[in-house]
ZAPA-548348 format. One record per atom (N, C-alpha, C, O): atom name; residue in three letters; x, y, z. Coordinates in pm, whole numbers, plus 50000, padded with zeros to 5 digits. Layout:
BEGIN
CA / ALA / X / Y / Z
...
REM end
This chain:
BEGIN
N / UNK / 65688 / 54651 / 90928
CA / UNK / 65657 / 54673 / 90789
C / UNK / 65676 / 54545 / 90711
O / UNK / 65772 / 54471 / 90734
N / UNK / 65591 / 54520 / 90626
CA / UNK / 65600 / 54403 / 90529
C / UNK / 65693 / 54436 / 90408
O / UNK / 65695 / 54549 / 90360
N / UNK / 65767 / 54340 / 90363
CA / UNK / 65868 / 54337 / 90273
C / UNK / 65757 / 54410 / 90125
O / UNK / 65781 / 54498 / 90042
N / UNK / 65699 / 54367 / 90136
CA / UNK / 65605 / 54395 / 89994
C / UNK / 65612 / 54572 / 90004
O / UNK / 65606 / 54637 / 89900
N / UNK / 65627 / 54641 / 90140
CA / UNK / 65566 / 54788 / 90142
C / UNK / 65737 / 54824 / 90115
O / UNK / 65748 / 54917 / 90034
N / UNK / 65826 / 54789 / 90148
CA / UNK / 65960 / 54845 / 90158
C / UNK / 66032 / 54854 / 89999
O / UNK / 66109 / 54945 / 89964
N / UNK / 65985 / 54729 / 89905
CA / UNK / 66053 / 54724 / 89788
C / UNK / 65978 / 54762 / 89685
O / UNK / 65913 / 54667 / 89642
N / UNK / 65956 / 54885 / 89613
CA / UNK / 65949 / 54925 / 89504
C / UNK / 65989 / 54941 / 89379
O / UNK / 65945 / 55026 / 89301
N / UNK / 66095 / 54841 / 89350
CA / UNK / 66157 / 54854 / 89191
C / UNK / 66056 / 54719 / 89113
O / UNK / 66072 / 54693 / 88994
N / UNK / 65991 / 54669 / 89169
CA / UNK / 65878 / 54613 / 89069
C / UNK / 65793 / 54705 / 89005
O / UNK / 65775 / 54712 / 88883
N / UNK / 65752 / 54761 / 89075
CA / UNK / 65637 / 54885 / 89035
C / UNK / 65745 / 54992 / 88953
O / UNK / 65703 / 55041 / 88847
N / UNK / 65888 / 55030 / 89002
CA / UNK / 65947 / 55129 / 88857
C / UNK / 65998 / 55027 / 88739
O / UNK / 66089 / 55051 / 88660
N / UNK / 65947 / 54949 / 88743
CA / UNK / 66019 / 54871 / 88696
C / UNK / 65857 / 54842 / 88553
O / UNK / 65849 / 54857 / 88432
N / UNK / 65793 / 54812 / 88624
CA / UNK / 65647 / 54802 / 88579
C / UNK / 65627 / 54953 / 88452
O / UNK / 65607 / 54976 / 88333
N / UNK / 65645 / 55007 / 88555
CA / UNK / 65632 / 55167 / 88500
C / UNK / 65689 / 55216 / 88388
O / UNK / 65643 / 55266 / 88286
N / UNK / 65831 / 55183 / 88437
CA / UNK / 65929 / 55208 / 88271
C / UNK / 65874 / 55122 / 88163
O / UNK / 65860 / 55175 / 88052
N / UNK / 65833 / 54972 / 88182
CA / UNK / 65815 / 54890 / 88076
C / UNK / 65680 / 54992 / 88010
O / UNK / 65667 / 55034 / 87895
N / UNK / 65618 / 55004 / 88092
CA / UNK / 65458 / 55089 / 88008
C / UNK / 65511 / 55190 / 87916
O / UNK / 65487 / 55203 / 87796
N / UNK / 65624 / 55291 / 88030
CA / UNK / 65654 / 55399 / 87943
C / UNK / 65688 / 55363 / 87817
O / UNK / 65607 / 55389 / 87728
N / UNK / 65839 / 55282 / 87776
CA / UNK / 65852 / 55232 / 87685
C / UNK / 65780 / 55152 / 87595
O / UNK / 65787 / 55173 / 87474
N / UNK / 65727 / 55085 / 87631
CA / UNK / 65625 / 55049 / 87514
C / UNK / 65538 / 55143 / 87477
O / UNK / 65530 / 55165 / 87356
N / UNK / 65463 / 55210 / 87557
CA / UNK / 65403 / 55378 / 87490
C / UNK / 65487 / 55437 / 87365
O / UNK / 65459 / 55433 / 87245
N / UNK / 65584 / 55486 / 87423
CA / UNK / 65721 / 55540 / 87355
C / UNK / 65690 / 55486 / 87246
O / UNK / 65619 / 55545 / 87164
N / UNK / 65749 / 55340 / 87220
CA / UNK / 65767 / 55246 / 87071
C / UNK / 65641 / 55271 / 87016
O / UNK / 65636 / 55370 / 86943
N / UNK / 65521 / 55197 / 87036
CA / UNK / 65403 / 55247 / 86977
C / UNK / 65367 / 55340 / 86931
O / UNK / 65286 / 55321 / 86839
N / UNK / 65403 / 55497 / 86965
CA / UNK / 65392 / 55596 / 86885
C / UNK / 65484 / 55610 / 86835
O / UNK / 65448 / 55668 / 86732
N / UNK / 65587 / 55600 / 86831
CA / UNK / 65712 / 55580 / 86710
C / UNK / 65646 / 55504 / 86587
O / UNK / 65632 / 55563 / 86479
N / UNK / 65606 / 55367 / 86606
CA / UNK / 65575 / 55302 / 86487
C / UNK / 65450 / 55358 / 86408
O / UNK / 65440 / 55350 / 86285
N / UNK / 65308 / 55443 / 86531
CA / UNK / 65251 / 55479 / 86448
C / UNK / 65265 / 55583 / 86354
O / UNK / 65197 / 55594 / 86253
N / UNK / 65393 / 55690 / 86407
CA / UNK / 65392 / 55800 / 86331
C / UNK / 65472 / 55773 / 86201
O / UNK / 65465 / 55838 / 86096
N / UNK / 65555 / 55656 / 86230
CA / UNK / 65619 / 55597 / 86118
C / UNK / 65513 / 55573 / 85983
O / UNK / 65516 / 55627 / 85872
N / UNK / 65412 / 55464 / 86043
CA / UNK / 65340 / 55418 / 85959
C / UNK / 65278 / 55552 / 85892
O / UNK / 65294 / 55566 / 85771
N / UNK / 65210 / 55648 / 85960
CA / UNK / 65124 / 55757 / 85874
C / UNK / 65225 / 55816 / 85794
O / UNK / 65209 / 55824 / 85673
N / UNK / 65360 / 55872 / 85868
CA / UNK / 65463 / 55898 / 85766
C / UNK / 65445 / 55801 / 85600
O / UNK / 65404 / 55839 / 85491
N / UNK / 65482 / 55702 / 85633
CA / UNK / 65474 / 55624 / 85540
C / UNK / 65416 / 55623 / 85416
O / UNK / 65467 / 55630 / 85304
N / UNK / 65288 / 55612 / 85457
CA / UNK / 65200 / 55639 / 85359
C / UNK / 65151 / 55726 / 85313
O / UNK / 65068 / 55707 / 85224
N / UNK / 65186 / 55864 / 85358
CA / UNK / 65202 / 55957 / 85271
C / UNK / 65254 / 55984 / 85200
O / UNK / 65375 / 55989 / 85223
N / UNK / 65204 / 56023 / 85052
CA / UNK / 65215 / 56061 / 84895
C / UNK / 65268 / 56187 / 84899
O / UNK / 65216 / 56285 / 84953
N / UNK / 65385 / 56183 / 84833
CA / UNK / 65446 / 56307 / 84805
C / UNK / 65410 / 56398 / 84706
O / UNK / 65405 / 56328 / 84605
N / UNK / 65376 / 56539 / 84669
CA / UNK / 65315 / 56563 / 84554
C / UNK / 65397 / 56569 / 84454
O / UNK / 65513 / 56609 / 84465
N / UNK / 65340 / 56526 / 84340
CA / UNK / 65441 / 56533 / 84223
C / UNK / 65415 / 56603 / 84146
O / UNK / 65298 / 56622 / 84111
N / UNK / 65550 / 56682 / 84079
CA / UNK / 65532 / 56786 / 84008
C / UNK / 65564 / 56756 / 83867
O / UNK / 65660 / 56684 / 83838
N / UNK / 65453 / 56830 / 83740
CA / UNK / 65524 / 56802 / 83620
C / UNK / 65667 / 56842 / 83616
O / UNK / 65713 / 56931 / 83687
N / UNK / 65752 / 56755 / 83509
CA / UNK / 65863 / 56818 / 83451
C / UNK / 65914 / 56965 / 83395
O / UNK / 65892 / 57024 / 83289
N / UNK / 65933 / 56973 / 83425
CA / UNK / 65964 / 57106 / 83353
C / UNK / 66013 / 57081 / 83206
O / UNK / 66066 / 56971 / 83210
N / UNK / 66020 / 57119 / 83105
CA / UNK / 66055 / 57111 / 82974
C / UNK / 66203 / 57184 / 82958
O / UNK / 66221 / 57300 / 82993
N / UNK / 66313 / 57097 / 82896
CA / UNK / 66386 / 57139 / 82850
C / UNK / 66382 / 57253 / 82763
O / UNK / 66305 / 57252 / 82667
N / UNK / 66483 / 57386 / 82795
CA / UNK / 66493 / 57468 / 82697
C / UNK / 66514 / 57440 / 82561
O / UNK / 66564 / 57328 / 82541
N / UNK / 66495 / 57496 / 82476
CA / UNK / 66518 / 57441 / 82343
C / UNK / 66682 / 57486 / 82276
O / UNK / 66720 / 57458 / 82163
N / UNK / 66743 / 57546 / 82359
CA / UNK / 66911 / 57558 / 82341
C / UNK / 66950 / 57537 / 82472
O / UNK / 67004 / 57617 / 82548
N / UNK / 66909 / 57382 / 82498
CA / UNK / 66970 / 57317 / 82624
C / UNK / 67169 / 57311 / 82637
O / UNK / 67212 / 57196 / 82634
N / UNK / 67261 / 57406 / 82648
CA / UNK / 67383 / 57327 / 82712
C / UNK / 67405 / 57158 / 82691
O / UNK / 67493 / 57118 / 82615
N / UNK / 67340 / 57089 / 82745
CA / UNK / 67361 / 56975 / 82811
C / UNK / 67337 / 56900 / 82650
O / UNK / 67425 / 56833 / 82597
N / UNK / 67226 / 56921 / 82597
CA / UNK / 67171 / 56851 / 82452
C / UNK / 67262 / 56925 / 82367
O / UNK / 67262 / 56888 / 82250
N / UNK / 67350 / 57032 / 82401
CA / UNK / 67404 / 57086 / 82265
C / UNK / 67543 / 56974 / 82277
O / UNK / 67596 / 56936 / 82172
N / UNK / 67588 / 56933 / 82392
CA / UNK / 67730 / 56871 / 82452
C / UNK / 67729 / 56762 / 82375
O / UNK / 67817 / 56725 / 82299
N / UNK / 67561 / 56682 / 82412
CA / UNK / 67562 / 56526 / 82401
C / UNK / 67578 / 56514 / 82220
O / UNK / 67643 / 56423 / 82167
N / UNK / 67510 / 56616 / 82145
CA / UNK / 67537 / 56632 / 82002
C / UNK / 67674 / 56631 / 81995
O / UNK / 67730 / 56533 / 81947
N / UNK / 67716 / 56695 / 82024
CA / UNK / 67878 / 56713 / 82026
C / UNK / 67962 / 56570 / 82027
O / UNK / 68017 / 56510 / 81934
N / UNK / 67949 / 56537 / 82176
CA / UNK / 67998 / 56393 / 82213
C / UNK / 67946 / 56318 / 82039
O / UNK / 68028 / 56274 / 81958
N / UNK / 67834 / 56320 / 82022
CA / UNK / 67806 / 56208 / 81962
C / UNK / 67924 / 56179 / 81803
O / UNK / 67994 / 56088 / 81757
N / UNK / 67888 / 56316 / 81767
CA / UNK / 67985 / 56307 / 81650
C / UNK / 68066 / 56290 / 81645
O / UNK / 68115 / 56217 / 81558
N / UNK / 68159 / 56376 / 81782
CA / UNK / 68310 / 56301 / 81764
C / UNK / 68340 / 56150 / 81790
O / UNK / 68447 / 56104 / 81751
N / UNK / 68227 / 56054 / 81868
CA / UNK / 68189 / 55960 / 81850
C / UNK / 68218 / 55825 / 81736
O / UNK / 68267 / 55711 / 81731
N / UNK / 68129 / 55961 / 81629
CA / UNK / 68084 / 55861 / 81495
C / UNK / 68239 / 55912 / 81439
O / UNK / 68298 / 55818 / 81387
N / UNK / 68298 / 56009 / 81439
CA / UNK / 68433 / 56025 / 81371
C / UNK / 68494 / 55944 / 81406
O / UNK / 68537 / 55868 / 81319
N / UNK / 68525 / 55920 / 81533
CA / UNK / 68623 / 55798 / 81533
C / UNK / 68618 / 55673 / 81541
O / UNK / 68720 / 55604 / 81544
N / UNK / 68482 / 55619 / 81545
CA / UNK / 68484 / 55524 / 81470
C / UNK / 68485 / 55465 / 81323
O / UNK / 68506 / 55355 / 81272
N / UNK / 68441 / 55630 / 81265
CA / UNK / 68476 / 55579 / 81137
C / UNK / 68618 / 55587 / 81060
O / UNK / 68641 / 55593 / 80939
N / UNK / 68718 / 55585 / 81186
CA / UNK / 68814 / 55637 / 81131
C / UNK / 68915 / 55443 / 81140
O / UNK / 68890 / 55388 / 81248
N / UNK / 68970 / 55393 / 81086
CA / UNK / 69042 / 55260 / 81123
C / UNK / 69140 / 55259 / 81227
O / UNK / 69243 / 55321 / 81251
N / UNK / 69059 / 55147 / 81294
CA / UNK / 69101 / 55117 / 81401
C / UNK / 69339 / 55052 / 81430
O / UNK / 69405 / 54952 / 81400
N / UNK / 69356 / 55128 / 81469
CA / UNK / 69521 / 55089 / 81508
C / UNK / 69546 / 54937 / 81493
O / UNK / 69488 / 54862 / 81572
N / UNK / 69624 / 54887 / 81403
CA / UNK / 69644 / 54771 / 81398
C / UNK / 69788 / 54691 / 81545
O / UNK / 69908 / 54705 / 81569
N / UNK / 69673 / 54615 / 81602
CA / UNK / 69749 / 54604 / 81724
C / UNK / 69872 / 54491 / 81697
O / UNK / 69851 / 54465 / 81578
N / UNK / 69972 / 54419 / 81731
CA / UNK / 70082 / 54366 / 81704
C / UNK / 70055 / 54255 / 81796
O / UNK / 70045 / 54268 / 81918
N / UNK / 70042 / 54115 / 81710
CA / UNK / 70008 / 54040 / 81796
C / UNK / 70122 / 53917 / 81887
O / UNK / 70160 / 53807 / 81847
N / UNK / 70141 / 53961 / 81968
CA / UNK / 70265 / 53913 / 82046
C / UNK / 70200 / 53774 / 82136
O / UNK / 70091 / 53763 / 82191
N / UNK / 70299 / 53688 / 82127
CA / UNK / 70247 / 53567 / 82196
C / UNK / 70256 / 53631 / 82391
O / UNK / 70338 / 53705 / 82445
N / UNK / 70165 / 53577 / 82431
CA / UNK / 70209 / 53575 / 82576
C / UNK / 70354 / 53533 / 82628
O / UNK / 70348 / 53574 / 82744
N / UNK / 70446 / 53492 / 82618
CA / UNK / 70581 / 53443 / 82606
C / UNK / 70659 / 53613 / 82595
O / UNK / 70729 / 53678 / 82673
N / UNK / 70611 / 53634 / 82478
CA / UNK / 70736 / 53757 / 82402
C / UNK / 70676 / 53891 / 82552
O / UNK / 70761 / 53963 / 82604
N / UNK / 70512 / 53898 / 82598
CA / UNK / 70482 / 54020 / 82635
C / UNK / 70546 / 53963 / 82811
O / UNK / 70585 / 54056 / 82883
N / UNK / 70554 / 53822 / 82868
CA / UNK / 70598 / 53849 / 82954
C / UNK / 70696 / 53831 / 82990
O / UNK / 70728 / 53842 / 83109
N / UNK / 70811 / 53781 / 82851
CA / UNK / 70983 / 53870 / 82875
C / UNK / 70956 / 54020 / 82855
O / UNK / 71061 / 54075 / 82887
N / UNK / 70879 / 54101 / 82823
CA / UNK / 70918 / 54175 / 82816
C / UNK / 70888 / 54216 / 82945
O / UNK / 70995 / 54249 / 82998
N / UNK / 70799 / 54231 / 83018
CA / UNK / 70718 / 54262 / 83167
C / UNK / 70873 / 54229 / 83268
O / UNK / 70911 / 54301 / 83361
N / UNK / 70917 / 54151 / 83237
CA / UNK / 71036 / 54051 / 83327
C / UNK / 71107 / 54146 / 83275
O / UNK / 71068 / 54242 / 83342
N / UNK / 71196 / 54194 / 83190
CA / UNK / 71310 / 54295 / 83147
C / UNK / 71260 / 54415 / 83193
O / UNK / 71347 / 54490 / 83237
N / UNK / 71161 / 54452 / 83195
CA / UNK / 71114 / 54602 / 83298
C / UNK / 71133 / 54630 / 83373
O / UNK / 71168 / 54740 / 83417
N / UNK / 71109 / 54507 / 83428
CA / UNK / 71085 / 54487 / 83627
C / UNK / 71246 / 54482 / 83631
O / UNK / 71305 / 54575 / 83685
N / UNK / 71340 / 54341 / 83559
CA / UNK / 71465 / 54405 / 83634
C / UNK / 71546 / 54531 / 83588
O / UNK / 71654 / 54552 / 83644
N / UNK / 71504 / 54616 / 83491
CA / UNK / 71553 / 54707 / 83466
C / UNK / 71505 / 54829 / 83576
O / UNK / 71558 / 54938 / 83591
N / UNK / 71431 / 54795 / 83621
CA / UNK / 71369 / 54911 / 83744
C / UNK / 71438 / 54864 / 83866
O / UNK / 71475 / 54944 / 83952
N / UNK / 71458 / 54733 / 83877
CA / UNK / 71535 / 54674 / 84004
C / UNK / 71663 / 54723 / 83995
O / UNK / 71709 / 54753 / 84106
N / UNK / 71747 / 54745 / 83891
CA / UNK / 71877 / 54776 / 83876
C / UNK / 71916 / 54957 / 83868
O / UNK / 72023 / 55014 / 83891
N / UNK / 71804 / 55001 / 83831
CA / UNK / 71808 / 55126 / 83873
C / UNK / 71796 / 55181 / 84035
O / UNK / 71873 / 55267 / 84078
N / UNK / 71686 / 55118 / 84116
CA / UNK / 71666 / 55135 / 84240
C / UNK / 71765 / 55068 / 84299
O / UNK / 71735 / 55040 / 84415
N / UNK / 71880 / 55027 / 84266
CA / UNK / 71956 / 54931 / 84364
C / UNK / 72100 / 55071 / 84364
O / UNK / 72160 / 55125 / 84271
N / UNK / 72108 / 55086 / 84519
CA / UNK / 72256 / 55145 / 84531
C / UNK / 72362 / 55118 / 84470
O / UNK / 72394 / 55000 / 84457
N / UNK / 72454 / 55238 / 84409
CA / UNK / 72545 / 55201 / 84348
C / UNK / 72663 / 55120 / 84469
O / UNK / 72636 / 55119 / 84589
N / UNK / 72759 / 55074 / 84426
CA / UNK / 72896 / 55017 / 84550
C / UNK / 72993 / 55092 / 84497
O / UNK / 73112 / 55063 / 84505
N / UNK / 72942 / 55207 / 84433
CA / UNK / 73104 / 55328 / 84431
C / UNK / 73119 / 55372 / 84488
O / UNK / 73032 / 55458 / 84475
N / UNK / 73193 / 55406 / 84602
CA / UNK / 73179 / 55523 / 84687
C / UNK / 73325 / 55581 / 84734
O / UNK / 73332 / 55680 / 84807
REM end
């Protein structure tokens, strides 16, 4: 017997590559027709005219305009210095709480 008749994984080998590329090719074409198909579009539907949602945003809005028309909190203007002793006296006041007492 000739070596050529005994070894066959060229030819499955051949074979799978076809299959697979078959395979891919109709993947991409069904992709593509997918693709370009137009979805139908539907009119909107029209908001009810005692929409929930439009009665809220009225709502929101005014309390809105109330408080802004109301004056704004006069803030206290602290140098960076004064706000981060104070940040620093927090922190070790929280350190001195979390720290075990030595009474025992």
């Amino acid at each position: 017997m000739k070596r050529r008749d005994r070894c066959n994984i060229g030819r499955v080998r051949r074979l799978l590559k076809w299959i697979i590329v078959t395979i891919g090719i109709a993947a991409l074409v069904r992709w593509f027709r997918h693709r370009g198909v137009e979805t139908e579009v539907t009119a909107p539907v029209e908001p009810a005219a005692d929409d929930p949602a439009d009665e809220l945003r009225r709502k929101l809005a005014e309390s809105r305009g109330a408080d802004e028309s109301d004056e704004p909190a006069e803030t206290p203007e602290a140098t960076v210095e004064d706000r981060r002793a104070d940040v620093h006296e927090q922190g070790r006041a929280a350190l001195d709480e979390m720290k075990p007492s030595d009474e025992g």
